[in-house]
NUFISE-293365 format. One record per residue (C-alpha): residue number from 1; residue in three letters; x, y, z. Coordinates in pm, 1 decimal, padded with zeros to 6 digits. Example, Ala and Ser with C-alpha at 12.3 -4.5 7.8 and 13.67 -1.06 7.14 Angstrom:
1, ALA, 01230.0, -00450.0, 00780.0
2, SER, 01367.0, -00106.0, 00714.0
This chain:
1, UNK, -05298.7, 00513.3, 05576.3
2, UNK, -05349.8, 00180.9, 05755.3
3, UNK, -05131.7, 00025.9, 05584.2
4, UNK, -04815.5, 00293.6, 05687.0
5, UNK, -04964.6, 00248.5, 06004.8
6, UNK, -04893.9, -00092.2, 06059.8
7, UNK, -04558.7, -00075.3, 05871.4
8, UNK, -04458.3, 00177.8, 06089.3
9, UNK, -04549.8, -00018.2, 06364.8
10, UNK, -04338.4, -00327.2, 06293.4
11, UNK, -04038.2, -00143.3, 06214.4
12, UNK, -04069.9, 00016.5, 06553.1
13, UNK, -04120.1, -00355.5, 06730.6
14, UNK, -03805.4, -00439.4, 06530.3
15, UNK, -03589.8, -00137.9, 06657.2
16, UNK, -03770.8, -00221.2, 07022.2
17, UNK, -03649.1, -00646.8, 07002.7
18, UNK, -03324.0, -00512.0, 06857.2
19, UNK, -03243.1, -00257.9, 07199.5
20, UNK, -03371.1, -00551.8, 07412.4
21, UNK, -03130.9, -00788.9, 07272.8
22, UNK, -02871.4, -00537.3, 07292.1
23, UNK, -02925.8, -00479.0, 07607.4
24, UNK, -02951.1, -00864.1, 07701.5
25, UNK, -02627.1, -00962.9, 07543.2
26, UNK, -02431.1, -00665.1, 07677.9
27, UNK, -02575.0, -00792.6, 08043.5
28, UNK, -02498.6, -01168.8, 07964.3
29, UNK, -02109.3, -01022.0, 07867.1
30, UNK, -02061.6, -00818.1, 08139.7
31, UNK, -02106.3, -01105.1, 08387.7
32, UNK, -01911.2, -01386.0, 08165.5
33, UNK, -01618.6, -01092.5, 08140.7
34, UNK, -01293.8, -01308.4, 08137.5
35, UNK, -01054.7, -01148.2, 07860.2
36, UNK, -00943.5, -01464.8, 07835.0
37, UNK, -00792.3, -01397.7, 07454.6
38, UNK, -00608.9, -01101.2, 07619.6
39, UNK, -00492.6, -01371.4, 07877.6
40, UNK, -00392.0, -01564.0, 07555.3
41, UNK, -00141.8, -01247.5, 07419.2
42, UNK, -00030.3, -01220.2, 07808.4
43, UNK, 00111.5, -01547.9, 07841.9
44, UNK, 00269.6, -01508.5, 07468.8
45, UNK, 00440.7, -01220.9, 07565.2
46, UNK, 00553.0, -01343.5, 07883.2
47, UNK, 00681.6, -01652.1, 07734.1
48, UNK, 00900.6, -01448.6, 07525.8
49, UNK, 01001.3, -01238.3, 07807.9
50, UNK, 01159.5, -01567.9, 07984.7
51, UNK, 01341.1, -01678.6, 07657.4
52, UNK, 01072.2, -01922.2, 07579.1
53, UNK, 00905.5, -01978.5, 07244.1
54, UNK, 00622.7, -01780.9, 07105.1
55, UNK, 00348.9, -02070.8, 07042.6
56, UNK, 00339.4, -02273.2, 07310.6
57, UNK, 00464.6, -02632.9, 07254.0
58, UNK, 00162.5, -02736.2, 07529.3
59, UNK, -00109.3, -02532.9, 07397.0
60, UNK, -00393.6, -02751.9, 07212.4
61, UNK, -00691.1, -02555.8, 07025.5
62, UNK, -00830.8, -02350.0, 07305.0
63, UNK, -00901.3, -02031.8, 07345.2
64, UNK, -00537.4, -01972.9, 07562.6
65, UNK, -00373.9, -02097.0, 07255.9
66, UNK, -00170.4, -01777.2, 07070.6
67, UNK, -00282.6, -01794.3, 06708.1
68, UNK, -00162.4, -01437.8, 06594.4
69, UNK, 00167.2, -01283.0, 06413.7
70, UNK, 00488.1, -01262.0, 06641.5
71, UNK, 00492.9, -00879.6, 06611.5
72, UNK, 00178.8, -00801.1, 06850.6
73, UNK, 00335.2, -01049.1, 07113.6
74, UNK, 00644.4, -00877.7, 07090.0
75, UNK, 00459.6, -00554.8, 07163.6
76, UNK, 00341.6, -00666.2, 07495.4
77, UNK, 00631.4, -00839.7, 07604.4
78, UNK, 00706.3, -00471.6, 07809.7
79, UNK, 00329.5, -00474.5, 07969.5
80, UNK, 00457.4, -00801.5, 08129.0
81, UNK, 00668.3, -00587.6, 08398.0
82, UNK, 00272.9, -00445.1, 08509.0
83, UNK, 00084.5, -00593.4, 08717.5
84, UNK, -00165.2, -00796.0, 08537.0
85, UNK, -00488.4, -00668.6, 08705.4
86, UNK, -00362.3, -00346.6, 08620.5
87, UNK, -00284.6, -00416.4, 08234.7
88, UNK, -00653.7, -00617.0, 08249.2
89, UNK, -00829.0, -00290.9, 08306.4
90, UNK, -00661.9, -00114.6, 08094.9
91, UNK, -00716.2, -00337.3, 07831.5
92, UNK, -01104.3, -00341.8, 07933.9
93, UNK, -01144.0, 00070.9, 07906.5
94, UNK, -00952.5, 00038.1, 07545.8
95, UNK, -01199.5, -00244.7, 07432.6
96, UNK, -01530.3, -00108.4, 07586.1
97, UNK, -01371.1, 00225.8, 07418.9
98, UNK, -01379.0, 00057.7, 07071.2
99, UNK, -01697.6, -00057.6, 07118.7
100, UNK, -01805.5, 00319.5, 07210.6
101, UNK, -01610.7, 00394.4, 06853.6
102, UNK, -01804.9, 00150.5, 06643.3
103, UNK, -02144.5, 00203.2, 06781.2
104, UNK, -02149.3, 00586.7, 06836.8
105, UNK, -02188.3, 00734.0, 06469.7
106, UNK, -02484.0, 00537.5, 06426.1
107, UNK, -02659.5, 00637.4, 06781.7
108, UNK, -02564.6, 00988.9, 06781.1
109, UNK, -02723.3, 01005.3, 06408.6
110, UNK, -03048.8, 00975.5, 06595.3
111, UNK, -03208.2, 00783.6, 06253.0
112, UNK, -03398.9, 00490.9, 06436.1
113, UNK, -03252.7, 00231.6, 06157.6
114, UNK, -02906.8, 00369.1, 06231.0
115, UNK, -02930.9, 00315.4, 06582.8
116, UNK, -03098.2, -00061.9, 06518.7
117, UNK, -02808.0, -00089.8, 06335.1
118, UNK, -02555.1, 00026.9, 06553.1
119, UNK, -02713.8, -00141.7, 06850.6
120, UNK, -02699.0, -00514.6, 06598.9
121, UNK, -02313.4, -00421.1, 06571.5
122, UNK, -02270.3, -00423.3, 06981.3
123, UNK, -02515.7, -00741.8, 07031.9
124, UNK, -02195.9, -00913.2, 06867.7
125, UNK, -01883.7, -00743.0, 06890.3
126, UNK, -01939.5, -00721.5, 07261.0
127, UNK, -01878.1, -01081.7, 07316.2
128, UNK, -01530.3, -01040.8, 07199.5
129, UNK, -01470.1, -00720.7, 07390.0
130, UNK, -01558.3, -00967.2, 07685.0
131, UNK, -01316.1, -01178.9, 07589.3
132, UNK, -01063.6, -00871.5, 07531.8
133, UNK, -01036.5, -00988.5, 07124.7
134, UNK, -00819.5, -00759.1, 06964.8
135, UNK, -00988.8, -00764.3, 06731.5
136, UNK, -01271.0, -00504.6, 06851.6
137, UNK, -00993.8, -00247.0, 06837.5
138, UNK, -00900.1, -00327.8, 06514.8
139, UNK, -01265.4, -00290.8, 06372.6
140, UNK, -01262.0, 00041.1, 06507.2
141, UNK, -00988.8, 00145.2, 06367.6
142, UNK, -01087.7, 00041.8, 06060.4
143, UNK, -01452.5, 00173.9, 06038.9
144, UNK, -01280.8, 00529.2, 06128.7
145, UNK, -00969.3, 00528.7, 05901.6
146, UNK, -01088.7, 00345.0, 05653.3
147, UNK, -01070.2, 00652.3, 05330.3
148, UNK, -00832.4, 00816.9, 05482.1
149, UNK, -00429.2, 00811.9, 05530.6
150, UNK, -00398.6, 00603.4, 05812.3
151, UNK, -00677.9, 00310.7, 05641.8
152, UNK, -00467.8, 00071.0, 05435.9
153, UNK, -00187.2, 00089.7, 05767.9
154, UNK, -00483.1, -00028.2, 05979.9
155, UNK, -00587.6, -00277.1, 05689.5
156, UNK, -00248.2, -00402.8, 05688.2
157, UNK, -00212.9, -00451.4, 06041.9
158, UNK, -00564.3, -00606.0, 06143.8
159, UNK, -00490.7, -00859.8, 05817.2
160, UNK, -00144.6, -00948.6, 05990.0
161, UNK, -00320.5, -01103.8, 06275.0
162, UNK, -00596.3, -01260.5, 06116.2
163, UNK, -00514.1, -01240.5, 05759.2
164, UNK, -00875.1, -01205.3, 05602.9
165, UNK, -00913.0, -00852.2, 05668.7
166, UNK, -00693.6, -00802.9, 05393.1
167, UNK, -00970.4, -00860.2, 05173.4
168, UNK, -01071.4, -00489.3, 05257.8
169, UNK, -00823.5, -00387.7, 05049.5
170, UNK, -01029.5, -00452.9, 04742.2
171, UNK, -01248.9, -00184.3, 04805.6
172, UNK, -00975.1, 00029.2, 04699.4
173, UNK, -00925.0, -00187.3, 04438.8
174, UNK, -01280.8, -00156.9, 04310.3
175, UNK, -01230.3, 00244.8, 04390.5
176, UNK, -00882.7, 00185.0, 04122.4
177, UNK, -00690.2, 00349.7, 04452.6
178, UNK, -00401.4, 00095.1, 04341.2
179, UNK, -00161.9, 00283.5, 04609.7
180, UNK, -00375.8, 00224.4, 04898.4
181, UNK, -00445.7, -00143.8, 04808.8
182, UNK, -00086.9, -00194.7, 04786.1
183, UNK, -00013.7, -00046.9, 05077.0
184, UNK, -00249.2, -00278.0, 05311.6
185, UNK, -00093.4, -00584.5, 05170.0
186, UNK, 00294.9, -00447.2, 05178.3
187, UNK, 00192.9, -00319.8, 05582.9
188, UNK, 00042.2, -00712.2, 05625.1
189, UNK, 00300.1, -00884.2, 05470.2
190, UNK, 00599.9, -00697.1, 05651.2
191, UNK, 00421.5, -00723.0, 05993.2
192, UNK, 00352.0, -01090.3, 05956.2
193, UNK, 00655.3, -01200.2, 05754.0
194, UNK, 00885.0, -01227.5, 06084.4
195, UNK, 00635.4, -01479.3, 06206.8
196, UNK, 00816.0, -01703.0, 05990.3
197, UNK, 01175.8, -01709.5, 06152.1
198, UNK, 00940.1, -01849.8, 06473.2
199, UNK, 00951.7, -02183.0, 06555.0
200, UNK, 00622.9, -02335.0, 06398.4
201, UNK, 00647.1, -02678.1, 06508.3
202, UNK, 00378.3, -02626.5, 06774.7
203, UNK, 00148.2, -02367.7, 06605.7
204, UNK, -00212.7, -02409.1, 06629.1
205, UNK, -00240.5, -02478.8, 06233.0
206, UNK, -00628.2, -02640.7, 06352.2
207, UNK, -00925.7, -02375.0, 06396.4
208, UNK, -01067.7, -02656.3, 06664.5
209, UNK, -01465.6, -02690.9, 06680.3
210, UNK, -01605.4, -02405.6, 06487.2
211, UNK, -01938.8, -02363.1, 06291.1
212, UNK, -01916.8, -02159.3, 05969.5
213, UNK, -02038.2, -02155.8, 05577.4
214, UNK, -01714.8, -02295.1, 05529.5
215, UNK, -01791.5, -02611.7, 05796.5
216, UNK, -02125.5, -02612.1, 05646.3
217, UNK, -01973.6, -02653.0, 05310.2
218, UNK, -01676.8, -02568.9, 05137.8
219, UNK, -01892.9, -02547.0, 04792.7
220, UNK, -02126.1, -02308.4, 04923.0
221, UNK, -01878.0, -02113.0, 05095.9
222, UNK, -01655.5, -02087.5, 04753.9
223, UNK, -02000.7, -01955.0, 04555.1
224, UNK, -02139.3, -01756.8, 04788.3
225, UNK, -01771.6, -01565.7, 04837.8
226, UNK, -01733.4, -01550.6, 04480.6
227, UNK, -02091.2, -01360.0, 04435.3
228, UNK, -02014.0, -01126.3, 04665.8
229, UNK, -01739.9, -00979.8, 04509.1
230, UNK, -01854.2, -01056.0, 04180.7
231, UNK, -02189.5, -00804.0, 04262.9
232, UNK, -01922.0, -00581.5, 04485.6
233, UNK, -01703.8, -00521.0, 04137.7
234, UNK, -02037.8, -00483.2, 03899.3
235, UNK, -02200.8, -00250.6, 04205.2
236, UNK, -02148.1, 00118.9, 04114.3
237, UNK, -02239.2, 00207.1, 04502.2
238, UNK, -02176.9, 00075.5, 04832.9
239, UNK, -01855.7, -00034.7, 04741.6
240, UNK, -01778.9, -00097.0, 05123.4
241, UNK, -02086.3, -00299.9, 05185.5
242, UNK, -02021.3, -00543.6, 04957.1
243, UNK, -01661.3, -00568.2, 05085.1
244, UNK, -01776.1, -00571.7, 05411.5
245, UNK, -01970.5, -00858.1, 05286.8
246, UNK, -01706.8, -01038.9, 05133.6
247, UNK, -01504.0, -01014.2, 05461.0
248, UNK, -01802.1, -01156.6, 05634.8
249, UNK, -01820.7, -01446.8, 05415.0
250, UNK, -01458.3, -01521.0, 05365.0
251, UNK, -01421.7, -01595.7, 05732.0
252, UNK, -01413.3, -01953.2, 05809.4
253, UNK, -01521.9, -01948.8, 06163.0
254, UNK, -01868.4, -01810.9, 06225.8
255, UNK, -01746.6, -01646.3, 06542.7
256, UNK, -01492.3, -01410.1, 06515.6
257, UNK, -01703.1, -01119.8, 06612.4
258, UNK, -01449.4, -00904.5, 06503.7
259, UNK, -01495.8, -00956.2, 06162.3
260, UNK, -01850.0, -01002.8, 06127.5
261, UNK, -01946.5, -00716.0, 06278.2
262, UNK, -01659.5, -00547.3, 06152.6
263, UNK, -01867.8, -00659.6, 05814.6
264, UNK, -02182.3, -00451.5, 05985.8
265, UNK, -02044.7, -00143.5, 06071.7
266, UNK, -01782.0, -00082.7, 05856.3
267, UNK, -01978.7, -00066.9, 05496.6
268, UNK, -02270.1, 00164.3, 05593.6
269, UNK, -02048.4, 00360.4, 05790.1
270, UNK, -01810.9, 00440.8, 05527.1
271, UNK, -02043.2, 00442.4, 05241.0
272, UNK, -02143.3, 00738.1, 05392.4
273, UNK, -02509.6, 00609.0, 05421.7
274, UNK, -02546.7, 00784.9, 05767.9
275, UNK, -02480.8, 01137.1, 05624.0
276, UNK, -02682.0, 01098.5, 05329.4
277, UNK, -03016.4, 00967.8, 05548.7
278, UNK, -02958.2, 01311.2, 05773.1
279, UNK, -02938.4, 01501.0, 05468.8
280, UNK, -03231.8, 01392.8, 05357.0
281, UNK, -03355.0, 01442.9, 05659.1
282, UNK, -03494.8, 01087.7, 05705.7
């Protein structure tokens, strides 16, 4: 009985460290709030708006440099007639809304893991919510679509502007949904093929200073990648873990929340882990 004691314990000192970190890095974010990435897509769009080009010929590897398909910068070019403090906040309510997306199932399953986990997901997608990533939006989208209709469409479009979110695809590859798979890559190819008629002279081709496995070592990246979907094709369950996983893994930058904790919160969420646990009344 001691023993379960002190387990018991521990795991509630983890869940305890994990809400005060949560709580610490959504303080630290709020106060470093810049949306400078949505800045980023701004000044794309408005460059196109004036008959300029999409990348910009003076833009060097930071984080105002436009990195993404032509398609999304097109999209904003109308948001450009707004007045920008009103398109930032709007832009703020949808990203702090994604994160409200993503972190929600596992609070409101009231499982003390779930929430731990839940919580982990915000301690790092809320960075890039700060910076008004995107990406957040896409995770959400994602995590919530993911088996149904609208999934390989969101698939498609998140791996347009950051290509390795195509790799979710495989899931429904390891599922033998060969429809869906093919779907996500026609949606990513289509979106990002007009990227192409661009001029490309100036685009960013260099990630800049970024730690990753990849940085670490290209070796170890390539085997540790390859295990993960090796175990995610020989796994008869959590086929979106492991996927998530692979996503995780394949990125070469260690900090694009988006897809890390996009690796989190999508597997559990759609393995369906959450329903089971309440089932089972755990």
């Amino acid at each position: 009985m001691a023993g379960v004691t002190y387990s018991s314990a521990i795991r509630r000192a983890g869940i305890v460290l994990i809400v005060i970190i949560a709580a610490a890095a959504v303080g630290a974010a709020a106060a470093t709030w810049n949306l400078v990435d949505f800045h980023a897509y701004m000044e794309a769009a408005q460059r196109l708006r004036d008959g300029g080009p999409l990348f910009d010929p003076g833009a060097g590897t930071d984080d105002l440099t436009y990195r993404y398909a032509s398609w999304f910068a097109y999209a904003l070019v109308p948001l450009t007639v707004l007045p920008i403090e009103l398109v930032a906040a709007a832009w703020t309510i949808m990203c702090v809304g994604a994160l409200a997306a993503i972190t929600w199932p596992y609070v409101a399953s009231r499982d003390g893991d779930a929430i731990a986990f839940g919580l982990l997901c915000l301690t790092v997608l809320v960075w890039e919510a700060g910076s008004g990533n995107i990406g957040v939006v896409f995770v959400a989208l994602v995590m919530h679509t993911a088996r149904g209709r609208f999934g390989p469409v969101a698939i498609g479009a998140f791996a347009s502007l950051k290509f390795f979110p195509v790799l979710y695809a495989l899931a429904y590859v390891r599922q033998r949904e060969w429809r869906r798979a093919a779907l996500a890559a026609v949606v990513a190819v289509v979106l990002a093929a007009p990227t192409l008629l661009e001029d490309l002279s100036h685009y960013p081709f260099s990630a800049g200073s970024t730690i990753s496995l990849f940085g670490i070592s290209p070796v170890l990246w390539a085997v540790a990648l390859a295990a993960a979907v090796v175990f995610m094709f020989r796994s008869d369950r959590w086929t979106w873990s492991w996927t998530a996983l692979v996503v995780l893994l394949s990125w070469t930058k260690l900090w694009p929340a988006a897809a890390y904790a996009g690796g989190l919160a999508i597997g559990p969420y759609n393995d369906g882990a959450l329903d089971r646990r309440h089932d089972e009344g755990r």
